[in-house]
N, C-alpha and C positions, 0 to 999 in steps of 0.2 A: 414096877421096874425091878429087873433084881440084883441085886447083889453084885459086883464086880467079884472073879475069881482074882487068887492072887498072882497066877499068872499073866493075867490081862493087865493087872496092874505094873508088872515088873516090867514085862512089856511095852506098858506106855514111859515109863520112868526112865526106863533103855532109850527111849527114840528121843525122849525130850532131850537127855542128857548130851546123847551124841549131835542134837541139833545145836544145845546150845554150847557144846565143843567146840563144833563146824565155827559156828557164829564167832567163838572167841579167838579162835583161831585166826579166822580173815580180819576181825578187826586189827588184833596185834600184829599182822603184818603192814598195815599200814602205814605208809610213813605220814608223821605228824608236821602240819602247816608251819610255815614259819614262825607264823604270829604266834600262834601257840607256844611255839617252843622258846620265843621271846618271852611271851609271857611266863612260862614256867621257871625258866632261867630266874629274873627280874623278882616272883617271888618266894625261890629259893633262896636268892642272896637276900634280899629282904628277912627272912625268916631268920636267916644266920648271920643277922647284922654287919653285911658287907655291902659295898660300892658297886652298883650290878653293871656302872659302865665302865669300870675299870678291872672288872674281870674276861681274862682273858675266851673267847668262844672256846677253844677247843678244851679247855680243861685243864693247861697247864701252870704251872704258876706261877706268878706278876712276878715281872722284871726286877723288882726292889724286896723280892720275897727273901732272896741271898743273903740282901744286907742286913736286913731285919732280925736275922737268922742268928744265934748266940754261935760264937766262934767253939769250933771240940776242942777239947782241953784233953790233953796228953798226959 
């Protein structure tokens, strides 16, 4: 058997690459299941030692965030 040029090589490393582009491409547009993204949600708060059902879905934040909130001092 002989030898790979290095051309053939660049070649093939070209086709892999762009496949697995293609590949990472169509995966990231997928949209992710709900359960999943429960789950993700659930442990993110976990990891950052919050209450995962008292956080708000969309990302904005909790009702009682204001008061907790040190008053600006002038």
């Amino acid at each position: 058997m002989r030898t790979p040029h290095r051309r053939d090589i660049s070649a093939r490393q070209d086709l892999l690459g762009r496949e697995l582009r293609q590949l990472f491409d169509d995966y990231t547009q997928e949209d992710m299941p709900d359960e999943l993204q429960s789950l993700a949600q659930r442990l993110q708060a976990a990891f950052e030692g919050r209450d995962p059902e008292s956080d708000p879905a969309d990302g904005a934040a909790p009702p009682d965030a204001e008061a907790k909130a040190e008053p600006k001092k002038d």
